[in-house]
C-alpha positions in Angstrom: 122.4 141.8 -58.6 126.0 141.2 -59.9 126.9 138.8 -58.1 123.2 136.5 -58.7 124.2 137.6 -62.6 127.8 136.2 -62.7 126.6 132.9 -60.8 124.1 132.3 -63.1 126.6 133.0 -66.5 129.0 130.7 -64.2 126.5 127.6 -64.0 125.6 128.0 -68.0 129.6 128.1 -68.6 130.3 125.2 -66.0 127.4 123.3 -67.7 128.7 123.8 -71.5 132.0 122.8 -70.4 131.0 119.7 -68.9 129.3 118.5 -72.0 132.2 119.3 -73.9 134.0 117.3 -71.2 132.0 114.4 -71.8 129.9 114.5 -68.6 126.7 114.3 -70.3 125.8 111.6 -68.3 126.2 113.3 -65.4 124.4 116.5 -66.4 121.1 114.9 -68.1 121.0 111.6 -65.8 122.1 112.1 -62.2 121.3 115.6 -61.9 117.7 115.4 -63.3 117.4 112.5 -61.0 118.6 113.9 -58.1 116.7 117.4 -58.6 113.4 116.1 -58.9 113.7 113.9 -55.8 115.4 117.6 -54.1 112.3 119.2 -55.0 109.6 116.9 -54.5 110.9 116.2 -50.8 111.4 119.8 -50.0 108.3 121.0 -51.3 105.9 118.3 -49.5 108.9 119.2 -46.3 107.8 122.7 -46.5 103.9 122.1 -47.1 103.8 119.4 -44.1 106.0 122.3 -41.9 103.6 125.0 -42.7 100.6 122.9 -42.2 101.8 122.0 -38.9 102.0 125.8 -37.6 99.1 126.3 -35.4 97.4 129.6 -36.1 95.7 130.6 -32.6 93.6 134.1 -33.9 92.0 135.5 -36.9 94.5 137.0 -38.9 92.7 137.2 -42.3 93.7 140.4 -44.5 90.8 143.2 -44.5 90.6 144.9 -47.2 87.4 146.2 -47.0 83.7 146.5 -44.9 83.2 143.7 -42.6 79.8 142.2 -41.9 78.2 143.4 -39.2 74.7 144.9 -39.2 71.9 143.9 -41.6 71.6 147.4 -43.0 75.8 147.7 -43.7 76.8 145.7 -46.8 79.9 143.8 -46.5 82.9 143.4 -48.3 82.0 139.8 -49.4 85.8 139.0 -51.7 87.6 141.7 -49.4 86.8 140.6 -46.1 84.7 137.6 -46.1 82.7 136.1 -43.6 82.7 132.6 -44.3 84.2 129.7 -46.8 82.5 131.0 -50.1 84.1 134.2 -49.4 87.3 133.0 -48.8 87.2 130.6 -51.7 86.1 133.7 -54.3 88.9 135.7 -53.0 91.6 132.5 -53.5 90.4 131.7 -56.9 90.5 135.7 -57.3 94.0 136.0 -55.9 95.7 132.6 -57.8 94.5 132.8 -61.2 94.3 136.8 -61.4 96.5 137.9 -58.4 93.6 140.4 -57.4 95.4 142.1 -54.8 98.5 142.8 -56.9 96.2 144.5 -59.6 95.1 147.1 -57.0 98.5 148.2 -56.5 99.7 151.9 -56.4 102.4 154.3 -57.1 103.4 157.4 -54.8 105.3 160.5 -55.7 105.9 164.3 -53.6 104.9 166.8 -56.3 105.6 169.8 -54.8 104.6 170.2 -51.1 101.8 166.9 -51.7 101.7 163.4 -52.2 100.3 161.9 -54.7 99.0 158.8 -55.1 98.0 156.9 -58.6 97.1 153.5 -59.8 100.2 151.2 -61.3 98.6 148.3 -63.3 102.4 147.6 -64.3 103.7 144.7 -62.0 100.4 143.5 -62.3 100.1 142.9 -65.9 104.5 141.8 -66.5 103.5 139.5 -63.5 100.5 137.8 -64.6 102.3 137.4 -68.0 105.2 135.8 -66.9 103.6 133.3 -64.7 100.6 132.3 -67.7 103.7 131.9 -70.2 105.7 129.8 -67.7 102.7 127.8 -67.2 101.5 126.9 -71.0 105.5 126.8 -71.5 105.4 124.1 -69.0 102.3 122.1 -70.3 103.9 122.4 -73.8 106.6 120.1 -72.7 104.5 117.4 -71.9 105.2 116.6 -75.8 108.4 115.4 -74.6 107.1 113.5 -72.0 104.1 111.1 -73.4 103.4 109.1 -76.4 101.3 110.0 -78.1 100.9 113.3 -77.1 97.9 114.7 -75.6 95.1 116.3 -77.2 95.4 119.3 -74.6 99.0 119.7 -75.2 98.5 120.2 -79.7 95.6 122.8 -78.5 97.6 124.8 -76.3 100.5 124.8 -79.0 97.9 125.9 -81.7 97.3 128.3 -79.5 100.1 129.6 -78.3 101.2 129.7 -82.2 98.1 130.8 -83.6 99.8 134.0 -85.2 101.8 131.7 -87.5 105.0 133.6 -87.6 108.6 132.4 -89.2 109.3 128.4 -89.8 109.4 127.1 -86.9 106.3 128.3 -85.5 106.8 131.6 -83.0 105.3 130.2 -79.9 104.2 133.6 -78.0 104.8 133.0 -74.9 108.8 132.3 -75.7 109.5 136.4 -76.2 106.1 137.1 -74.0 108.2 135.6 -70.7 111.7 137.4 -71.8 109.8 140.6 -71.6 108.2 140.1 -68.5 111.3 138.6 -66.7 113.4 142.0 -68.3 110.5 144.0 -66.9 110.4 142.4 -63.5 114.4 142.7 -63.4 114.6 146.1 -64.5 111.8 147.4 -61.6 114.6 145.8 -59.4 117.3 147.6 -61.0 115.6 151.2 -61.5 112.8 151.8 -59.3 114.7 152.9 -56.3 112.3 151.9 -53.3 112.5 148.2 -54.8 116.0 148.6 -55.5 116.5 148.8 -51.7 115.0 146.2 -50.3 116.3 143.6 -52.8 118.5 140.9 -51.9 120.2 137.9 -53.8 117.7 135.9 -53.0 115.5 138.4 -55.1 117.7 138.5 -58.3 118.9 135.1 -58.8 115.9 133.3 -59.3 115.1 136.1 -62.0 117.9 135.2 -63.6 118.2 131.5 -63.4 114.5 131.6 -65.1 115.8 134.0 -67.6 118.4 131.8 -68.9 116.1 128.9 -68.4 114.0 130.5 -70.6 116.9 132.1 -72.7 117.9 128.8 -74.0 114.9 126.6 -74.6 114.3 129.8 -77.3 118.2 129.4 -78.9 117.1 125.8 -79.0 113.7 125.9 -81.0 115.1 129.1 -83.2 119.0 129.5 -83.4 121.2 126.7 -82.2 119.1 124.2 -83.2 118.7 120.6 -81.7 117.4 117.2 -83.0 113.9 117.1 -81.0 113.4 113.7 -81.7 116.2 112.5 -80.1 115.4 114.7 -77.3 112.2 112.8 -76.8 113.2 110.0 -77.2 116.1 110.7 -74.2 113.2 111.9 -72.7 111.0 109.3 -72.1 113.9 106.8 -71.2 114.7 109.0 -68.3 111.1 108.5 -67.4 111.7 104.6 -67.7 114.6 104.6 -65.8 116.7 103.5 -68.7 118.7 106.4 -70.0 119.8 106.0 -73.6 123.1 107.0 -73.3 123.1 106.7 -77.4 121.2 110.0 -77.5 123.6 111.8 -75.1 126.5 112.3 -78.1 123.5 113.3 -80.8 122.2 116.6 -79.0 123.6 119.6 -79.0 125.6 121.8 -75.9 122.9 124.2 -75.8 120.5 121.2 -74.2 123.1 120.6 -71.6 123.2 124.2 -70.4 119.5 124.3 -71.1 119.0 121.2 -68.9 121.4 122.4 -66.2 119.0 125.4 -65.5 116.3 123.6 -65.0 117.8 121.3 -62.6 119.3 123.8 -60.3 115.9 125.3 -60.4 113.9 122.4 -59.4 116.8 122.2 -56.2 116.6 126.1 -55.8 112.8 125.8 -55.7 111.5 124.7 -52.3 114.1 126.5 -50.3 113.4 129.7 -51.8 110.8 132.9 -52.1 109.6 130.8 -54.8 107.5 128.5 -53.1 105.0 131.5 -52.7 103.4 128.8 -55.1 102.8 126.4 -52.5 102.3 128.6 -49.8 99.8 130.9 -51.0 97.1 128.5 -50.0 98.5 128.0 -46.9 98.5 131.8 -46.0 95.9 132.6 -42.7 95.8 135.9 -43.7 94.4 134.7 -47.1 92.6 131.2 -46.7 90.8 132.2 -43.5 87.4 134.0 -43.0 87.2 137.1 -40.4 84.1 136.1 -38.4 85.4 137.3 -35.1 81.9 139.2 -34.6 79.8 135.9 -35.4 82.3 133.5 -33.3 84.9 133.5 -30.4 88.2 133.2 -30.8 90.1 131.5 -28.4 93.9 131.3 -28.2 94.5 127.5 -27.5 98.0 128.8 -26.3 96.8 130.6 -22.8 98.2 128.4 -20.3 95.4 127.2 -17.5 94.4 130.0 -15.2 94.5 130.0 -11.6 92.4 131.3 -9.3 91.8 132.2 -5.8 88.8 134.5 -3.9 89.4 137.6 -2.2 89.1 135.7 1.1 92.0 134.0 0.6 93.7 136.9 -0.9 92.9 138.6 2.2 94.2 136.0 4.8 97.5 136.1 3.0 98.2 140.0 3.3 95.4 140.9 6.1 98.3 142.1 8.1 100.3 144.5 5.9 96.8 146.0 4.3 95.5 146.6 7.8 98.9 148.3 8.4 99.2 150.6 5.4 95.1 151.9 6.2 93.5 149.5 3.5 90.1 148.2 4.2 89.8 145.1 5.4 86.8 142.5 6.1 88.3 141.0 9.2 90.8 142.8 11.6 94.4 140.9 12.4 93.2 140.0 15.8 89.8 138.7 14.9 89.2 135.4 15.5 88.8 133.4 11.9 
């Protein structure tokens, strides 16, 4: 945990002092440039990888009655039997994480264990990723001109509690929460605590800081949006304005840096659960092993042989050790 911590604060410091430096160029051009093309190769890499892995059984999750006789009613979401099943349960599972709501706590009070239901992890989860994702399609203002009707709704909505001037967009201090939550079940819960690794903590982090300094930027250290935007789209015309680099603020930098070693972090980390939850057999496939036959396109060709000719190889030493044999050594074939 320290050390995902300290690398994090290291890449904001190394990114402040570059601007200061006068490497803007190099921290809002080439690194932008290069990080999208890092992510969009590794994530269509890993996809294409995955895709390629043959799956030879039935390995869907079962997480409940399987259908089998007329009279017993099947789990249809839990363990389905067929593609409108399995489609339920991945609509279910992406856009509500179903499985992750059902999940449970266990204590030893006294001399038994006790089992209750932890909506917890569910509810900081599903918060986190529904901020990040109308954080995400807010900054499509940035990106398009004029901005799109679906973009102004979502920020009325987001804002709709008209707080402070600037606007308080909820899901700015909604996503810090979650992300402290989700860090702090690392830290104190100490099952969890165990089993982390680096790879656990420093994405947490990295998004926290992401997300740490797109809020200074709209309400503390603030930053002249327009001539973000207007950077902005001539990175997405392939003609930086290197005019605008001097106007905006260190904070951008830093802020900018984050998401770029995010975007190369992303595809060769736990975080392309993303991707590869719809490419999970034990999610995307249906268990109908008592309607169909399963057949492991692996096993190699068998070969046979009949007991005659098993029988004509070893006649001699089964006839020797008492075994019963159709033909005797000295009969005539």
């Amino acid at each position: 945990m320290i050390i995902s911590l300290l690398a994090v604060i290291a890449l904001g410091i190394l990114a402040w002092m570059g601007s200061m430096m006068g490497f803007q160029y190099v921290l809002a051009v080439c690194l932008p440039y290069t990080a999208v093309i890092v992510f969009l190769v590794g994530f269509a890499w890993r996809i294409i990888d995955w895709a390629k892995r043959p799956v030879p059984f039935s390995i869907p999750t079962t997480g409940g009655q399987q259908k089998s006789l007329p009279w017993i009613k099947p789990a249809t979401l839990d363990n389905p039997s067929n593609s409108k099943g399995v489609w339920g349960r991945m609509i279910l599972e992406v856009l509500m994480f179903r499985s992750l709501f059902r999940n449970t706590n266990v204590s030893i009070e006294g001399d038994r264990v006790v089992y209750w239901s932890s909506k917890f992890l569910w509810l900081f989860a599903l918060i986190f990723h529904y901020s990040f994702l109308i954080i995400f399609v807010r900054h499509f203002r940035f990106f398009a001109e004029p901005v799109p009707f679906f973009v102004n709704a979502i920020e009325m909505f987001d804002g709709i509690l008209q707080i402070g001037a600037p606007r308080l967009y909820m899901t700015g201090p909604l996503i810090l929460v979650a992300l402290a939550y989700l860090i702090g079940r690392r830290l104190f819960n100490q099952k969890v605590r165990y089993i982390s690794l680096l790879s656990d903590y420093f994405p947490l982090f990295l998004i926290f800081g992401l997300c740490a300094t797109g809020v200074a930027m709209r309400y503390f250290l603030k930053v002249d949006i327009a001539t973000v935007k207007v950077f902005v789209m001539s990175l997405l015309h392939f003609a930086p304005d290197t005019a605008a680099l001097a106007k905006i603020g260190s904070i951008f930098y830093v802020h900018m840096f984050f998401l770029t070693v995010l975007l190369m972090y992303f595809p060769f980390s736990k975080l392309m659960h993303a991707g590869g939850v719809f490419l999970s057999p034990t999610r995307n496939m249906a268990n109908d092993t008592r309607m169909k036959l399963h057949v492991n396109p692996w096993n190699p060709e068998k070969v046979y042989r009949t007991y005659e000719e098993y029988e004509n190889e070893f006649r001699v030493p089964m006839f020797e050790a008492g075994l019963p044999v159709v033909k005797k050594p000295e009969d005539k074939e």
